[in-house]
C-alpha positions in Angstrom: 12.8 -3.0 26.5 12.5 0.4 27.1 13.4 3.3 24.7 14.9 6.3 26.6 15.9 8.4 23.0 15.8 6.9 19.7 18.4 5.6 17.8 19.3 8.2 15.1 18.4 7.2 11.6 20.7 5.2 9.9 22.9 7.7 6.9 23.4 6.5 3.8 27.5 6.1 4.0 26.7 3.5 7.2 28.0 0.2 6.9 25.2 -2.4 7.6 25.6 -4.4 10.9 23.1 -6.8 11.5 23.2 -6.3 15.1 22.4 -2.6 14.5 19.7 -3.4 12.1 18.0 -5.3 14.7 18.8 -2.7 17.6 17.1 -0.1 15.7 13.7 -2.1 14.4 13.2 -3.0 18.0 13.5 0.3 19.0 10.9 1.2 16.1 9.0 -1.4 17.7 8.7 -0.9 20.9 8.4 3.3 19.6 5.1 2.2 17.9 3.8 0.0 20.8 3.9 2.6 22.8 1.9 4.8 20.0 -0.4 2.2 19.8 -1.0 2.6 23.7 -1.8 6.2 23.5 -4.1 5.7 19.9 -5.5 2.2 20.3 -4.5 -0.6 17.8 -6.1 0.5 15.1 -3.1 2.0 13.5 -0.2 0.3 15.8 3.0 -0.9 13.8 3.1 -3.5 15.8 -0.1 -4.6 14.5 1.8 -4.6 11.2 4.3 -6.7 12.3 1.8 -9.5 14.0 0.3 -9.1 10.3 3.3 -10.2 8.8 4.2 -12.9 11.2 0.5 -14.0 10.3 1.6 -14.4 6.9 4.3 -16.4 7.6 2.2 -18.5 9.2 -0.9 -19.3 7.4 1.6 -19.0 4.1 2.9 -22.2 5.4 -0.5 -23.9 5.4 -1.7 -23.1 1.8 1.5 -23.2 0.7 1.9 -27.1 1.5 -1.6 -28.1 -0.3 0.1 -26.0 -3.1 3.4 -27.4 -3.2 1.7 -31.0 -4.7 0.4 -28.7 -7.8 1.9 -25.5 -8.0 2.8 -24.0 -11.4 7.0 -23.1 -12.0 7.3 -20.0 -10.3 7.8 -16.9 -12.6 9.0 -18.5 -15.2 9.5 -15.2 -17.8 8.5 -15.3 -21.7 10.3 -13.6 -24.5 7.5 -10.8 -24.3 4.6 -9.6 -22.1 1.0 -10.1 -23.9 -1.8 -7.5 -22.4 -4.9 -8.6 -20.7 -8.7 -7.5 -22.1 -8.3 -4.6 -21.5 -4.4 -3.8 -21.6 -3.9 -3.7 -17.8 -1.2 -5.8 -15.8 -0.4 -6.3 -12.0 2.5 -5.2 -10.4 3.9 -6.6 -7.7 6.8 -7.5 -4.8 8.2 -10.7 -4.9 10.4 -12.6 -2.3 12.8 -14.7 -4.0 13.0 -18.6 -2.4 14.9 -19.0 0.4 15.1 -14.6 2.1 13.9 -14.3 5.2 11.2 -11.7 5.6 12.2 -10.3 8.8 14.9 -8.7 10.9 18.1 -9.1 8.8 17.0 -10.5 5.8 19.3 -9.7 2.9 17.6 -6.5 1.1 18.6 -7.9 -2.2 15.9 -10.9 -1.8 12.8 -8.6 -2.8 12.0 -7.5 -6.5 9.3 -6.0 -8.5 7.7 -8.2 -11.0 4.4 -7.9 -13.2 2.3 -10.4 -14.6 -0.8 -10.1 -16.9 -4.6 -10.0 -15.2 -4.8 -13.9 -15.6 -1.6 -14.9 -14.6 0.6 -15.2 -17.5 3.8 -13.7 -18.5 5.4 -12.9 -15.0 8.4 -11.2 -15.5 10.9 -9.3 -13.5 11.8 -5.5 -13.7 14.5 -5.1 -11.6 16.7 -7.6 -10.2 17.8 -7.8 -6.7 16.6 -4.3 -6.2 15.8 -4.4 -2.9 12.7 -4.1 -0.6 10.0 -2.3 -2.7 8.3 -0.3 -0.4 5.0 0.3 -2.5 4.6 -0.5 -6.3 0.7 1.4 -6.0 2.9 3.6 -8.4 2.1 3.7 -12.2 1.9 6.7 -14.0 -1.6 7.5 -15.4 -1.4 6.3 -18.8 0.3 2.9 -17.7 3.8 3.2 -19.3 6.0 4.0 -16.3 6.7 2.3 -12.4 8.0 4.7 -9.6 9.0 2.7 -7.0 11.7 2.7 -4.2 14.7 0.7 -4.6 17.2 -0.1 -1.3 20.6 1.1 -2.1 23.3 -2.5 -2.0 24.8 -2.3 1.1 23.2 -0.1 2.8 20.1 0.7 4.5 18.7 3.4 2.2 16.8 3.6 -0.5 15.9 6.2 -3.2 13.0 6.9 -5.5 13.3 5.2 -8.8 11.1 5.2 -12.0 11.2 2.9 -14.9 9.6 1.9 -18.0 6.6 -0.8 -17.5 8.9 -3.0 -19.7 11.8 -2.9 -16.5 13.9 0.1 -19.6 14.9 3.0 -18.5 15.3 2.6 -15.2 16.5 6.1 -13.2 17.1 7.1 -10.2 15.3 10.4 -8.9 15.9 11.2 -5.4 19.2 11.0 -3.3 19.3 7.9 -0.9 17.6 7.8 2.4 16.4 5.3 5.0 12.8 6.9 5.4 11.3 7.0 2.4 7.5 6.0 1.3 4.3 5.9 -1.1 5.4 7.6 -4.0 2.2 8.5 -5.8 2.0 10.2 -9.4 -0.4 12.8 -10.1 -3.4 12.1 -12.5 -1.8 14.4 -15.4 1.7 12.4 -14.6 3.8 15.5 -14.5 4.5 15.2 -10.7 4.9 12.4 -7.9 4.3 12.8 -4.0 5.8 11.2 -1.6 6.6 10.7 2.0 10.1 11.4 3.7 10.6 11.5 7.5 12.7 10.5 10.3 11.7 8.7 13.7 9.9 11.8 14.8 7.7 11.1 11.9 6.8 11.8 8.4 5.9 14.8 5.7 4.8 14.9 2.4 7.1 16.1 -0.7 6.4 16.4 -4.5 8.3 16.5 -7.1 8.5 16.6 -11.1 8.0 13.6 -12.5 12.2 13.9 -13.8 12.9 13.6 -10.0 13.7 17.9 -10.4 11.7 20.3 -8.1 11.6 19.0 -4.7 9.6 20.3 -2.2 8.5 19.8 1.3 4.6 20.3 1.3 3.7 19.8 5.2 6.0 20.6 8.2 4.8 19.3 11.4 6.6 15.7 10.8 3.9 13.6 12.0 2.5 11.7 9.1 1.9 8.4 10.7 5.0 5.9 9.0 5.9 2.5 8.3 3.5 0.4 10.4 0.7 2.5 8.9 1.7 2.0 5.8 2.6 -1.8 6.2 -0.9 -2.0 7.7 -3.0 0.4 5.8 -1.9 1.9 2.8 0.1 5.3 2.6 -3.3 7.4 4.0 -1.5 9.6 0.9 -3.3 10.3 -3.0 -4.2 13.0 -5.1 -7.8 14.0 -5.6 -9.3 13.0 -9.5 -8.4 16.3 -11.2 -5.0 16.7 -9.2 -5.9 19.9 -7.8 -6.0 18.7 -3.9 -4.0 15.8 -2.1 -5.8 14.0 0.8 -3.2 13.0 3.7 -3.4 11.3 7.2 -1.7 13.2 10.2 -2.1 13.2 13.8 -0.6 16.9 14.0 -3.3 17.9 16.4 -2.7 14.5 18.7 -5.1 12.5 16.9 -5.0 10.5 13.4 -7.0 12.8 11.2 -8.1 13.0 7.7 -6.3 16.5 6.0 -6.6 18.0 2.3 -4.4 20.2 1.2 -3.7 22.2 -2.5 -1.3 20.5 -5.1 1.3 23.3 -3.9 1.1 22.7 0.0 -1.2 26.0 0.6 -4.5 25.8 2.0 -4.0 22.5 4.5 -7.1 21.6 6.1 -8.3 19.5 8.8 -11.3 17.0 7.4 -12.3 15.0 10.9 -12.4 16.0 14.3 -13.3 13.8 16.8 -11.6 12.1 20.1 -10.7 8.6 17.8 -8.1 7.9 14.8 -9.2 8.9 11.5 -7.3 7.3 8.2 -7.5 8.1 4.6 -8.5 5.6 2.7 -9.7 6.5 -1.1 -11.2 9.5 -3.6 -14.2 8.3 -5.5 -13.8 8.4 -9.0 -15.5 11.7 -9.3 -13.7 13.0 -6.6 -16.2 14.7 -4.8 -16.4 12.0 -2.0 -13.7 10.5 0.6 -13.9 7.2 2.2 -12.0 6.8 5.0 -12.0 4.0 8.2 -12.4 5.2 11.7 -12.7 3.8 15.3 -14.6 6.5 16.8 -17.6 4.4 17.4 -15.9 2.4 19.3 -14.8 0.1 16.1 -12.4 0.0 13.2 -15.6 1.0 10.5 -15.3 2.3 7.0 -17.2 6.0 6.3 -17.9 8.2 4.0 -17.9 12.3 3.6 -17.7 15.2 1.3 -14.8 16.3 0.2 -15.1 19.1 2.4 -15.1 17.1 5.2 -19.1 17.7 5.4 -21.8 14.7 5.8 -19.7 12.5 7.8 -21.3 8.9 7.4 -20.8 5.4 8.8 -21.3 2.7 6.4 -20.0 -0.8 8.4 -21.9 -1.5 11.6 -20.0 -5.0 12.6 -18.1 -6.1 15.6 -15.3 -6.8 13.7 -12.7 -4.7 12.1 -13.7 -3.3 8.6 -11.2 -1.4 6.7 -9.4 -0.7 3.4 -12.1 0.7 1.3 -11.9 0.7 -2.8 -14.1 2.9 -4.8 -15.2 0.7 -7.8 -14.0 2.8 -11.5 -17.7 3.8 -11.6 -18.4 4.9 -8.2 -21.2 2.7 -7.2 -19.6 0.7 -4.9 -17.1 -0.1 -2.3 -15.0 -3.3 -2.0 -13.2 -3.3 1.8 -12.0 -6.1 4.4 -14.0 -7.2 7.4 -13.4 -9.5 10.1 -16.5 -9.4 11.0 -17.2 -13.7 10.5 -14.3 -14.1 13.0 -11.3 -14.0 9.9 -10.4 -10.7 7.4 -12.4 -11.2 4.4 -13.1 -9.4 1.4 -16.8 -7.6 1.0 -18.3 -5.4 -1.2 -21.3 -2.6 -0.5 -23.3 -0.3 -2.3 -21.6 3.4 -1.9 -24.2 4.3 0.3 -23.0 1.5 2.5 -26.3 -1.1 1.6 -26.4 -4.4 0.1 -23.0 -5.4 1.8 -22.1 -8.7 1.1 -19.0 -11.7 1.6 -17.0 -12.4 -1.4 -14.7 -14.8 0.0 -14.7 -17.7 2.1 -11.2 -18.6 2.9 -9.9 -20.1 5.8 -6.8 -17.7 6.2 -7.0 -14.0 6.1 -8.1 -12.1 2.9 -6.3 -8.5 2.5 -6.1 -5.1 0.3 -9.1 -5.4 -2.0 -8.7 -3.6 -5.9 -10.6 -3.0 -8.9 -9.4 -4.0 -12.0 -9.8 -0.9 -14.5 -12.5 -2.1 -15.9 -14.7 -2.9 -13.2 -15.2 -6.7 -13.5 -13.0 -8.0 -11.0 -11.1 -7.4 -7.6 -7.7 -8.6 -6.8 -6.7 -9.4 -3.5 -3.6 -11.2 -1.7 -2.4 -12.4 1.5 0.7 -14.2 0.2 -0.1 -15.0 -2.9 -2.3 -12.6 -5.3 -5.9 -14.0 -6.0 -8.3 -12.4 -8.5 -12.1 -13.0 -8.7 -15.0 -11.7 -10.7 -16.8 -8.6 -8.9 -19.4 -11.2 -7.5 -17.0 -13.1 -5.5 -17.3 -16.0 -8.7 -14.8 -17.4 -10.5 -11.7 -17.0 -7.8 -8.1 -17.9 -8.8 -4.8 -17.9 -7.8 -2.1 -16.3 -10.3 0.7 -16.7 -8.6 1.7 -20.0 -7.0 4.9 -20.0 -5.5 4.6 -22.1 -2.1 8.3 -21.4 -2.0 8.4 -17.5 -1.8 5.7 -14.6 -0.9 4.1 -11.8 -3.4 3.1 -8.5 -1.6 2.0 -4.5 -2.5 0.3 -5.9 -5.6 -1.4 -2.8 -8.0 -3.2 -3.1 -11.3 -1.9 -0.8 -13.9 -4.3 1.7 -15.5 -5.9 0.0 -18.9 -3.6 0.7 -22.0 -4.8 2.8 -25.1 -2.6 2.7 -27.8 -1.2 5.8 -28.9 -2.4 8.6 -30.8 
């Protein structure tokens, strides 16, 4: 198929036809293969989309050894106890029997969380719609943005909610490209990204939904697919002042900063390759990010000035996703480099790297618990393990559905 102008992007007020629906993802499809061409794979949609169908597939697999001694699925108590250290895990859940492609009812995904070993799953919304990315909760734990598909249609709108599923309210007016909504660290204001099929920009926000405004205006933020694949290349630096962004403005994925106002945008990387965003240390002071300009998908390091660009990974295989432990001494990331994604862990200064899991389908989207002592991971279900790799287990369970976009909350203090 060849795409000779886009499809516009579907309004708000449109009726959904399936046979639409599936016009216009192929056409974002083949748009994004033919991206991929021009940047390599490394940050393809389509890439995202074999990911997915890889789900579907292994899912099957683990799912039938799982089916003889699976747990009930979700099953929600009167209340929701907190873990050690008060934190929970968010997460996207695909209710038995949706399909997770083209034309799959959007009423079959909803946002659920569950305490850090398992217990107490319980859903916030209820047939809500695709949850784009639940990486969302406000800084001291008590709130969810996330964005919520409009019934009937093929938009969606920025929502935010109590952690308890209360208070749910809408903030933005409905659109079909919408992404990462991300709070600032003092939870007064929430990026995000809005954009069309020319591409994306970045908008903030107060955290009441009032205030909008556009921060970047070259509309070529990379979208979905690099999203889907590798995590909204969007977050606020530590103390809020700066937001780090991904944009290939200049014809190449690159790594930007920019003030918490939109002034002062600056280009971070510069070389002939594609350059992602990937996380602030703790301190903020350093950015990791992944990059294929030697010739591989590797994970580096820099100042936040873009100064003392440094490689970490040297492996034939594709290493990506870096997480900044809470203190800042190490990294946990993915690497195929054994022949299957896996998660590692390194030193921050990119030694003592070393396998944590050993699993015979792929291993995805390492993150720190609050605390430090363990990293959750998923591929369809969501799997937690001590920082050492020990002690790995599975807290969800449900052969007959799929969990995805899991995030830890921030550890609850009480009040006062």
């Amino acid at each position: 198929m060849t795409v000779t102008a886009p499809p516009r992007p579907p309004r708000s007020n449109d009726p959904v036809d399936h046979e639409e629906f599936e016009a216009l993802v192929e056409a974002l499809i083949e748009e994004a293969r033919q991206r991929a061409r021009r940047r390599r794979r490394m940050y393809g949609a389509v890439a995202a989309v074999v990911a997915l169908v890889g789900v579907a597939v292994f899912a099957g697999f683990e799912r039938t050894a799982q089916s003889q001694s699976a747990s009930p699925a979700l099953a929600a108590p009167s209340s929701l106890a907190a873990g050690a250290d008060g934190s929970k895990i968010a997460f996207i859940y695909n209710v038995p029997g949706a399909q997770p492609f083209v034309g799959e009812p959007f009423q079959d995904w909803d946002l659920y969380v569950m305490n850090a070993d398992g217990s107490g799953k319980r859903s916030l919304t209820r047939h809500a719609g695709i949850q784009i990315d639940t990486r969302a909760w406000s800084p001291d734990g008590r709130k969810i943005v996330f964005i919520r598909s409009r019934e009937g249609s093929l938009s969606g709108h920025i929502s935010v909610m109590n952690s308890d599923g209360s208070g749910q309210r809408k903030l933005t007016g409905d659109s079909p490209w919408l992404a990462a909504p991300t709070w600032s660290p003092d939870g007064r204001k929430i990026a995000f990204m809005k954009g069309n099929l020319a591409g994306w920009s970045v908008y903030v926000m107060n955290a009441d939904g009032s205030a909008t405004r556009r921060l970047t205006r070259n509309a070529s933020i990379p979208g979905w697919g690099l999203v889907a694949q590798w995590g909204p290349g969007l977050a606020w630096s530590p103390d809020g002042r700066t937001i780090a962004f991904t944009s290939d403005r200049d014809g190449n994925v690159e790594v930007y900063v920019m003030n918490a106002d939109g002034s002062g945008q600056k280009r971070l990387t510069r070389k002939p390759a594609d350059d992602q965003f990937g996380a602030w240390s703790p301190d903020g002071r350093t950015i990791a990010f992944t990059s294929d300009r030697d010739g591989n998908v590797e994970v580096y390091v820099m100042n936040a000035d873009g100064s003392g660009q440094q490689r970490l990974t040297r492996n034939p295989g594709e290493d990506a996703t870096p997480a900044w432990s809470p203190d800042g001494r190490k990294i946990a990331f993915r690497s195929a480099r054994d022949g299957n994604s896996e998660i590692h862990v390194m030193n921050a200064d990119g030694s003592g790297q070393r396998r944590l899991t050993r699993i015979a389908w792929p291993d995805v989207t390492p993150a720190w618990s609050p605390d430090g002592r363990m990293i959750a991971f998923s591929f369809t279900d969501i799997y937690v393990m001590n920082a050492d790799g020990s002690g790995r287990r599975n807290l969800t369970r449900t052969p007959e559905a799929r969990e995805l976009g899991f995030a830890w909350s921030p550890a609850l203090r009480p009040k006062g």
